[in-house]
N, C-alpha and C positions, 0 to 999 in steps of 0.2 A: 834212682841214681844209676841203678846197674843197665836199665834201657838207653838211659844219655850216654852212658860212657862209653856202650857196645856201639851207638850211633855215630860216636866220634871217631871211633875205631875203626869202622868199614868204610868211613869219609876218608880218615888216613891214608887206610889199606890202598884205596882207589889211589890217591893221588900217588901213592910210593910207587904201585904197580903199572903206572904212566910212566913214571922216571927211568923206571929200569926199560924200557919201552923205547924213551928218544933216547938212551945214553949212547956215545958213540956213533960211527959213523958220520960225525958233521961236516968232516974237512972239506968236503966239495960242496958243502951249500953255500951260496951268497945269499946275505940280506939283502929283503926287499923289503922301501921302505915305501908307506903311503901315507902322505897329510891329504886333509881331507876336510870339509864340514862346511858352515854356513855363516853367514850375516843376513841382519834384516836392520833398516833402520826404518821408524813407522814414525808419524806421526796420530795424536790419538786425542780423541775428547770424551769424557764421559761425566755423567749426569745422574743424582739419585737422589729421591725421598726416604727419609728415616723416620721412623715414629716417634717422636717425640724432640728431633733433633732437627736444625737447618741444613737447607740442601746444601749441598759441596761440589759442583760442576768445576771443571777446568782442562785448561791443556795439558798435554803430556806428550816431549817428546823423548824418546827412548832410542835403545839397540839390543838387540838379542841375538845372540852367537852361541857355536856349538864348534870347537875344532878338536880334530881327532888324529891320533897317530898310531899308525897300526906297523911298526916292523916283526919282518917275518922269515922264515928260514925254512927249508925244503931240507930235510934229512934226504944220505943216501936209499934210507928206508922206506921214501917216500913218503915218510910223517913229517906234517907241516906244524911247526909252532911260532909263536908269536904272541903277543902283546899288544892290548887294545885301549890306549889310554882315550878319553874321552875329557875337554875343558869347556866348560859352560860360561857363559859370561852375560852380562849385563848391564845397563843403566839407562838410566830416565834423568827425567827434571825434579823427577819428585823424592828419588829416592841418592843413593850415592852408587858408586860403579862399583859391580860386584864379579866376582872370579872363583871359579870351585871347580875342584876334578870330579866328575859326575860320574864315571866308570872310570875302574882300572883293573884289568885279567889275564890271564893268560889264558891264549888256549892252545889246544892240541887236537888235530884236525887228522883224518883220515878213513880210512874202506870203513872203519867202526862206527865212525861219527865224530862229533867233537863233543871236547871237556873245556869247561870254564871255570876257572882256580880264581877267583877275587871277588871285586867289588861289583856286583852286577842286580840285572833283573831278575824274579822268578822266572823259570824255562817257562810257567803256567800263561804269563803276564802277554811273555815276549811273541808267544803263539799266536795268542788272542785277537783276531782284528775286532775294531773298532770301527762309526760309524765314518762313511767317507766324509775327507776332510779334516780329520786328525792324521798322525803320525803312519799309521798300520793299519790299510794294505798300503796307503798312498800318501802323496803331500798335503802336505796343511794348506789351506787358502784362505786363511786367516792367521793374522799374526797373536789369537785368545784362542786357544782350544777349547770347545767347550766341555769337552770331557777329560781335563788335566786339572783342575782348579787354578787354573792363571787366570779365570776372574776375578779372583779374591785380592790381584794386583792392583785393582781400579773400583772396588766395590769393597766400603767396608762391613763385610758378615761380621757375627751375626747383630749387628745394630751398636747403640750406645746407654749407655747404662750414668748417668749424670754427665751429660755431656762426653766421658771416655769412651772411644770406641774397643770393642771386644772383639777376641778372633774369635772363628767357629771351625768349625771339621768338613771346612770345602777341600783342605790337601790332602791328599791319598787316602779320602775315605768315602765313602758313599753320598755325603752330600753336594761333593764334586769331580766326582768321577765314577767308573765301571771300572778301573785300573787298581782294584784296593790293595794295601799291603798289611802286612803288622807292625811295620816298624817307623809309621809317619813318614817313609821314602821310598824315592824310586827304588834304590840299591840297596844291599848288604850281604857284606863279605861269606862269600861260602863255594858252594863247589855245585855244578849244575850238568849234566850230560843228556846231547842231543842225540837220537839214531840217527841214522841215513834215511833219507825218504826212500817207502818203498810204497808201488801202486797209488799214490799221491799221500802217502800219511805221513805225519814224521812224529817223533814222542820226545818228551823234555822231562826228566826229574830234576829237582833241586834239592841241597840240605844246607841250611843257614846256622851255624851252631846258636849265633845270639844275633836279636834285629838292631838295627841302628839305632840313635840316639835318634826322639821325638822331635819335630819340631819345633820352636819356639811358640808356647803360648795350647799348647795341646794336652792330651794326657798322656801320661807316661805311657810308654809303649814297650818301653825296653824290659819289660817282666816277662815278654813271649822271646822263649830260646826253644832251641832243637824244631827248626821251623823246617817241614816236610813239602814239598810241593808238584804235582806232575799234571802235565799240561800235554794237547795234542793240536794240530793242525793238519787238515786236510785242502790239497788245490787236486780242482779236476775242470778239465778245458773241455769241452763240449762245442765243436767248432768256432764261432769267434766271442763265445758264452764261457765265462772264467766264473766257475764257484771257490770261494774258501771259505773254510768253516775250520772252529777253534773253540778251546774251552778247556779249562783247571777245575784245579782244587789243590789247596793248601790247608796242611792245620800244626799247629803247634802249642809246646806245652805253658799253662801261666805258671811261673815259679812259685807266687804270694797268694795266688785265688786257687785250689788246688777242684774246685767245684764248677770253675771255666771249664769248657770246649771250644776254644776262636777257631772258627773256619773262615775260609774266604770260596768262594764258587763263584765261576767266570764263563761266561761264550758268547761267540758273537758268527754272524757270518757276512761276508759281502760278495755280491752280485755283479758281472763287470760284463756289458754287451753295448759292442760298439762303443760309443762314444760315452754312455750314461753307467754308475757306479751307484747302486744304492745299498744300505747295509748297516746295520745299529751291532750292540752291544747289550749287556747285562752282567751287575755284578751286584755280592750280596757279601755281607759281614752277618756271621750270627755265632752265639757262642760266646762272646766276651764278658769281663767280668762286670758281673752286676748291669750287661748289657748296653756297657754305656759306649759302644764303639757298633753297633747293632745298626743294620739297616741294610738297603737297596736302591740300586741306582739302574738306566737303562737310556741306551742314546739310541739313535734313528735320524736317517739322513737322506742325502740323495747329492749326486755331483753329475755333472754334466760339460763334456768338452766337448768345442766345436772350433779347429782350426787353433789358434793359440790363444781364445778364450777359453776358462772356467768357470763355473757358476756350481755352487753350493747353497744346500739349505738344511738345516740339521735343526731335532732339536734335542735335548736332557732334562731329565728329571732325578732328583736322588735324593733320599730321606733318610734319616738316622734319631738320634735318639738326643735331644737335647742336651748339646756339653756342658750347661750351666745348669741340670738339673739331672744329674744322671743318678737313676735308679727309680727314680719318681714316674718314667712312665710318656711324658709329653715330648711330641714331635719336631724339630722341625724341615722343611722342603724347600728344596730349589729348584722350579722351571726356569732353563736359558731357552733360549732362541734364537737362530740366528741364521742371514745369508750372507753371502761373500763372492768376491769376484774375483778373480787374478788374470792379468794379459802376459805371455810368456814372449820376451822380447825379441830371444833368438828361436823363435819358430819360423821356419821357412815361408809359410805365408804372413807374416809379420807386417803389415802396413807400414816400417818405419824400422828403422837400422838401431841397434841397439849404439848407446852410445860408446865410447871406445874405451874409456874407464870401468866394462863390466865384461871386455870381450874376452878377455880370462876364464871365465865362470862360462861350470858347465852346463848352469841354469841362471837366469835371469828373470825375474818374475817383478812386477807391481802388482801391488793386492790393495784391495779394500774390505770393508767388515761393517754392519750391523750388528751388532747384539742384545739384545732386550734381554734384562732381568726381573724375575719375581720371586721375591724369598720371603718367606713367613712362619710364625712361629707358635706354637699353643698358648705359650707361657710367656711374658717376660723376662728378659732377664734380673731383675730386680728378685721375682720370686713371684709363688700364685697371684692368684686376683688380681696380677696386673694386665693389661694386653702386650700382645708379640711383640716383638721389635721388626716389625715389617720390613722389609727394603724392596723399595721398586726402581729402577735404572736404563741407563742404553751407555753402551759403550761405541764408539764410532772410531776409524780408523782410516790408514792406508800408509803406503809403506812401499819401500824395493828391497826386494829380497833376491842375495850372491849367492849360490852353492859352487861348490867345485871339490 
């Protein structure tokens, strides 16, 4: 108790001795304000075999959005602060329209570095690139990352159990992602500080006093508080040859299992010459209680532009410990697959004018997607001596996608 509370304490200390930091001096700053973010509207089909269950093929059409509001202010001190709200939104045919704040922080920028006071990433996470064609270093070129668990939108893990279908540990855990957390989310409230890059390095700590509430249909997550994390990223440009390389670790303490150790360990790096970007990931959960959050994941890719085509091909793998039998020991795995195209409308060699409803947007993109799924499992859900609840799939796609 006395280690948590001296932990909350030097969290405190930090944030109070910021304050006293930007106080005063403001009168001559103006606010700048920036909105900012994305739409995508796709149309989608996908397709899958379940063991024991009838197929479930159909259309899907959707929308996916991210808007962002960042105002900000320039002390006479030259300390910049601001706030970085983040609104995520959604809906399909299949499901109903949905809207959530997905980040909200402040931060405080300057010669030191910057501080983040709220609802955010681990610094470990946000370092991290991943394989091309997700989010970090570069853009998506599919509207399903295969290493976020957004396939679990269109595929349902892990199978069915009397005809009911069951959720599984494709969201922020190892069996759909390299991105892992403790808290079943992207976010949670705490305090994180970046250095200044120097010689191409830059360094991230985080402290999370408690993780977010689980997802629906997972296991309780919210037992891991006083959550530690520090992460680093390196870029070095090598004439028209761009390396980055990145990699965490995170650990914090279980309130109820006092014989856990939950770590999470992350890195990844990508490759960027000329035209072609290749570059995977790796992340690992170990330590949890009774091990039922336990396992590893790892992506690999390659992207390729030429003119205002894109072409990707990536694949993922990630295994953990059966949610419907934890402690007992039995696996289960998910291989994705997948290629993707996107034509960027307003690129200067463009064969054709973007049309006049998207000349706004500071990106313009059509995408298309394959995705092939394979998921399978030791056990049952039912319980031993049954077989896995298999799942085999393909998700299909395409889409226009607004940034600005």
């Amino acid at each position: 108790m006395a280690i948590m509370q001296g932990a909350r304490a030097r969290a405190l200390a930090s944030v109070s001795a910021m304050a006293l930091l930007v106080t005063g001096s403001a009168s001559a700053a103006e606010w700048e304000i920036h909105v900012g973010g994305y739409m995508e509207q796709y149309l989608s089909f996908s397709t899958f075999d379940v063991t024991g269950a009838p197929d479930d093929d159909g259309f899907d059409a959707g929308l996916g959005a991210d808007i962002h509001f960042r105002p900000a202010l320039t002390l006479d001190n030259g300390l910049k602060i601001g706030v970085d709200i983040n609104l995520d939104g959604a809906a399909s045919t299949t499901g109903d329209a949905d809207g959530e704040i997905d980040e909200a922080f402040l931060f405080i920028r300057g010669s030191f570095g910057e501080i983040l006071i709220g609802d955010h990433d681990l610094a470990g996470n946000s370092l991290t690139p991943r394989t091309p064609g997700s989010d970090f270093p570069g853009p998506d070129v599919s509207f399903v990352s295969i290493s976020s668990g957004s396939t679990a939108n269109y595929i349902p893990f892990s199978g069915s159990v009397g005809g009911v279908r069951t959720g599984g540990d494709v969201r922020r855990g190892t069996l759909g992602t390299t991105r892992t957390t403790f808290g079943g989310e992207d976010h949670s409230a705490g305090i994180s500080y970046f250095t200044p890059r120097f010689a191409g390095f830059q360094l991230g700590v985080s402290y999370i006093p408690e993780s977010s509430d689980s997802i629906a249909g997972s296991p309780t997550y919210r037992d891991i508080e006083d959550i530690f994390g520090i992460g680093f990223n390196y870029v070095r440009v090598f004439g028209d040859t761009q390396i980055t390389l990145g990699g965490h670790w995170a650990t914090g303490d279980n309130r109820f299992d006092p014989r856990a150790d939950p770590q999470i360990w992350g890195a990844g790096i990508s490759i960027e010459q000329g035209g072609f970007t290749i570059g995977g990931s790796w992340g690992e959960s170990r330590g949890t209680s009774r091990g039922r959050n336990d396992g590893v994941a790892y992506d690999i890719g390659v992207q390729y532009e030429l003119g205002p085509w894109t072409y990707s091909a990536s694949h993922f793998h990630g295994q953990n410990t059966d949610n419907e039998h934890i402690g007992f020991g039995p696996k289960e795995r998910l291989d994705t697959y997948q290629i993707g195209v996107s034509y960027d409308l307003k690129h200067k060699g463009a064969s054709f004018r973007a049309p006049t409803y998207v000349k706004w947007a500071d990106e313009a993109q059509v995408f298309g997607s394959v995705t092939a799924i394979c998921f399978d499992e030791d056990v049952g859900d039912p319980g031993f001596g049954t077989p896995g609840n298999d799942i085999d799939g393909f998700i299909i796609g395409t889409g226009l996608r607004l940034s600005f």
